[in-house]
Phi, psi and omega in degrees: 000316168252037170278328199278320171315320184275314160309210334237296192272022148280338180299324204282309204271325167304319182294315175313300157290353169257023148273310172292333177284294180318299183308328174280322189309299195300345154285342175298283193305007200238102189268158163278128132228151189233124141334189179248119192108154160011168182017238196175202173152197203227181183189150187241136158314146157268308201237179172270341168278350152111013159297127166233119191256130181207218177246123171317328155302343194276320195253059161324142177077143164323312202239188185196172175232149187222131176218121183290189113017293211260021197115321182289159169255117156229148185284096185294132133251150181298160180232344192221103193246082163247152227256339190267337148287346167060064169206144196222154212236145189237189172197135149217171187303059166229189197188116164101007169297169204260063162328127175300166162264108144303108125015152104234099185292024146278341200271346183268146192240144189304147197141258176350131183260156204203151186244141163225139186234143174188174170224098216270161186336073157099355174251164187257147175063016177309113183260146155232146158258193174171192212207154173249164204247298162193151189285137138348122162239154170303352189255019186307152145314124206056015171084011200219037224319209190212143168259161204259120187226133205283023189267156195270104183258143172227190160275151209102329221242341163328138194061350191287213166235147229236106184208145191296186176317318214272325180108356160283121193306130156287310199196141195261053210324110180294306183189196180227146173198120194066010194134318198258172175280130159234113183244140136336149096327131181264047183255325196290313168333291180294345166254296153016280180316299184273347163188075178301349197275357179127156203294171161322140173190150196259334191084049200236092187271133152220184196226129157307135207230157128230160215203156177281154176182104168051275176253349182229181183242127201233175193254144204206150181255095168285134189269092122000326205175145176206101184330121146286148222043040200246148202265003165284349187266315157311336176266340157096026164280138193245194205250103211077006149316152176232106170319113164223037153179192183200156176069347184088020150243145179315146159303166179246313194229184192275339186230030099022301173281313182297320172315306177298308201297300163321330179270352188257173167219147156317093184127004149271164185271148176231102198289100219243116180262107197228168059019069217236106152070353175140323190285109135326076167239180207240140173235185157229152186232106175260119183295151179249195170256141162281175183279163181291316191259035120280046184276342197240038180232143161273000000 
């Protein structure tokens, strides 16, 4: 009994140190910045070479002052924005930094327990937990959806990181909404990284319809025009076609297709569920990048 006596309150304090050990790497890896304006917020090493990822609202401007864990101070540029994912990629003259464990934010599940580090009104390294609530969906908000987690954010924790039980970032903390934590996903991080030059896009102007489909009336994407040479043309979608899901679910809302097309990169395939002539049938579409000012065309 007491060999057993002894394993049980020696198990709390090993679990206790390798948590407090998980949690400083992860307060290592978590940085300050402050834009050109008001406040401030936080940001995660990405790479060791001196990549950072934080929110675009956070990192205002071309440039940024970035001051780490241990003091140092650097002078950031931006390299990278986009403002509808709120994520902005920095870079500084440095080497050999104390870099996160990335993630895979598909893999979490409601539940899950989760951590944030940020430096919220005025303290450093501020940690919190929390559970998570719900997982990133293709029908998420800006298209890229969020995960949503009960942890306590304040202002300063913008950009900071968002990381499961193991201590690998997940996510990229944003804002509060109801209550909850809504971080980036760092899958969303990561199609960010791999193709700033632009989002998905099919080549298409259309307009929302409704429409009969067998006892009910469902919701659809009327095609107005379909750009030549657009992989929508390619796919052999015509001009009074009616979009009415991808993937083999139906669309929900008017903005459904942007959503899916936002969860993709350029050079996937897309399974487009259309309406032709009374008929139902399936196409596949290998999607392209739009052009920057073809940001509010599908």
């Amino acid at each position: 009994m007491a060999v057993i006596a002894d394993e049980l309150t020696q198990t709390p304090s090993a679990l206790t140190d390798a948590f407090v050990a998980m949690a400083e790497h992860l307060r290592r890896a978590t940085v300050q910045v402050r834009g050109q304006g008001p406040g401030g917020g936080s940001g995660v090493i990405w790479q060791p070479d001196g990549l950072i990822i934080t929110n675009a609202h956070v990192a205002r401007g071309p440039r940024a002052t970035v001051e780490l864990a241990d003091g140092r101070a650097f002078e950031a540029v931006v390299t990278a924005r986009d403002d509808r994912r709120d994520l902005a990629a920095l870079t500084v003259d440095a080497t050999d930094l104390p870099a996160a464990l990335i993630g895979d934010s598909d893999t979490l599940r409601v539940g899950s327990l989760v951590l944030a580090v940020g430096n919220p009104l005025g303290l450093t390294g501020a940690l919190t937990t929390g559970v998570v609530h719900a997982a990133a969906t293709a029908d998420g908000p800006r298209g890229h959806g969020w995960v949503r987690a009960d942890v306590r954010l304040a202002p300063g924790n913008s950009g900071g990181p968002l990381a499961d039980a193991a201590g690998r970032v997940i996510g990229i903390n944003s804002m509060i909404a109801g209550g909850l934590a809504l971080a980036v996903p760092s899958n969303a991080v990561a199609r960010f990284l791999r193709g700033t030059a632009g989002r998905p896009a099919l080549g298409v102007t259309m307009r929302p319809v409704r429409l009969p489909l067998g006892t009910t009336i469902i919701f659809g994407l009327l095609l107005m025009e379909v750009a030549a040479g657009s992989p929508a043309e390619t796919a052999g979608l015509l001009t009074g076609d009616v979009l009415i899901g991808t993937g083999g679910a139906l669309f929900a809302r008017p903005d459904s297709l942007l959503h899916a097309l936002a969860n993709a990169e350029p050079g996937d395939t897309l399974r487009l569920e259309i309406v032709r002539s009374g008929r139902r049938i399936a196409v596949d579409a290998r999607i392209g990048a739009a052009e920057p000012e073809e940001a509010e065309a599908a």
